[in-house]
C-alpha positions in Angstrom: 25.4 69.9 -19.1 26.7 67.2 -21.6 28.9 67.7 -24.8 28.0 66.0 -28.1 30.1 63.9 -29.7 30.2 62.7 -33.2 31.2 59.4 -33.8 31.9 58.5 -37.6 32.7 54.8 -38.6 35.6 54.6 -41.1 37.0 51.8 -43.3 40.6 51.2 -42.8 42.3 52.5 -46.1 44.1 55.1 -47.3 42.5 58.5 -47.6 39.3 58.3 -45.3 40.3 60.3 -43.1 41.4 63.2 -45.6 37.8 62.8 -47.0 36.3 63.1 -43.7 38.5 66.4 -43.0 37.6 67.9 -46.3 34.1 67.3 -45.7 34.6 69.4 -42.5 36.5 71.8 -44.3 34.3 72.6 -47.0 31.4 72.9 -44.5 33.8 75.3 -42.5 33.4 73.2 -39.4 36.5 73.2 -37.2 37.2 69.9 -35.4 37.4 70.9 -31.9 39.2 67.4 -30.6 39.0 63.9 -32.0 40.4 60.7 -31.3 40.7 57.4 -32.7 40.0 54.0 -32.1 40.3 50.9 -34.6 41.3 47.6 -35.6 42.3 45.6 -38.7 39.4 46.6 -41.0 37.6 49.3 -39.6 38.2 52.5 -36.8 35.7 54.8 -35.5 36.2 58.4 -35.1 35.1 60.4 -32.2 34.9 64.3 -32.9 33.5 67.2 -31.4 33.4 69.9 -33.6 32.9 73.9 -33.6 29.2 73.3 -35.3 28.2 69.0 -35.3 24.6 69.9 -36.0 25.8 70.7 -39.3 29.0 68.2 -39.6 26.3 65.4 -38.9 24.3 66.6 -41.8 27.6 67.1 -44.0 29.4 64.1 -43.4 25.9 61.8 -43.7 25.5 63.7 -47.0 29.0 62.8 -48.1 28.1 58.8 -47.2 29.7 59.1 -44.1 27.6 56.6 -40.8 27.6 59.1 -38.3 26.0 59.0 -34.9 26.1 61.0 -31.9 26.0 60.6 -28.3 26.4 62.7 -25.2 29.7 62.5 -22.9 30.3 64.4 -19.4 32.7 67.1 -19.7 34.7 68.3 -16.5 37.4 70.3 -15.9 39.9 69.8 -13.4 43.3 71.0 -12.4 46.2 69.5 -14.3 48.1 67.8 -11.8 48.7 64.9 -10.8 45.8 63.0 -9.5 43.4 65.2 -11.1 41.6 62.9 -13.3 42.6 59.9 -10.2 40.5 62.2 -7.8 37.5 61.8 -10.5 37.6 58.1 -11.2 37.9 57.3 -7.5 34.9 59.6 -6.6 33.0 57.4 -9.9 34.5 54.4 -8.4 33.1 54.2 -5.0 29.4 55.2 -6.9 29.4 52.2 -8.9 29.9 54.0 -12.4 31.8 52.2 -15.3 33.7 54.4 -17.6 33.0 52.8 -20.6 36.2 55.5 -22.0 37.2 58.5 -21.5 39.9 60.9 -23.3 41.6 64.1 -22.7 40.5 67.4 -24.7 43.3 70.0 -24.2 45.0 72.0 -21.2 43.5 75.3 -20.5 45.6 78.9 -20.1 44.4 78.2 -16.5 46.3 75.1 -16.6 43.6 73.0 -16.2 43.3 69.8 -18.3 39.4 68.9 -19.8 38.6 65.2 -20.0 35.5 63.7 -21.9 33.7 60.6 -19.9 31.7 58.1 -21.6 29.7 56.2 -18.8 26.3 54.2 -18.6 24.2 56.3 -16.4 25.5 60.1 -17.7 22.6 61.5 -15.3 23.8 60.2 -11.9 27.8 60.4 -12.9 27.0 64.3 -13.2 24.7 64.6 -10.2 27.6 63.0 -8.3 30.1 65.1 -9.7 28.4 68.6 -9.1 27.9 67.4 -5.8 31.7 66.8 -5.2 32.8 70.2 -6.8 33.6 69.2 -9.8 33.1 71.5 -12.9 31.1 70.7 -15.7 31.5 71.9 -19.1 29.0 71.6 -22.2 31.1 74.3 -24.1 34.4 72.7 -25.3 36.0 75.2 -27.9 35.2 77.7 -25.0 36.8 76.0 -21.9 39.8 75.8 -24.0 39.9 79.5 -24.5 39.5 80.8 -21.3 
């Protein structure tokens, strides 16, 4: 019910994330979405990838810190107010969103956000209950 994440801390020169994408590379791995968060010195990339059992191992072999943690995927339509409708529902439950991003817009037109909250069991649990699709399969959502 949850999709894995890979997040990879990364000094802040030039070239690091070249090394981290010919790690990938290399290892064949497709990066499925990613995004990026840093500051002066250092940035840490989140990544979902087409195979992250075997990224992890790659990019921890290569010297990379890598860790992983599990974020809520939904799909919802891509409209405005989608992801509103979501948050609010969260909202009135009490859940922080400690961040969130947006994966990609489906041929359905539907958009795929990634949630990062505290209690990932109950956020899901209130989110089936309200209709609202989960997806563990990203590269496959996309597709459809």
């Amino acid at each position: 019910m949850f999709v894995q994440q890979l997040a990879v801390f990364l000094e802040n020169r030039k070239g690091r994330i070249n090394e981290l994408t010919k790690v990938l590379s290399h290892n064949n791995i497709d990066l499925v979405t990613l995004s990026i968060a840093d500051t002066n010195d250092f940035g840490i990339l989140r990544a979902v990838t087409s195979d992250n059992a075997l990224a992890l191992k790659a990019l921890k072999e290569a010297g990379f810190t890598v860790t992983t943690a599990e974020l809520i995927g939904i799909e919802v339509g891509d409209i405005p107010g989608g992801l509103h409708n979501v948050l609010e529902l969260l909202d009135k439950e009490d859940i922080s969103i400690e961040y969130v991003y947006s994966f990609a817009h489906t041929k359905d037109k539907n958009a795929i956000i990634l949630l990062r909250v505290k209690d990932q069991n109950r956020a899901a649990a209130i989110l089936e209950r309200n209709k609202i699709k989960l997806i563990d399969n990203l590269a496959a959502a996309a597709k459809k």
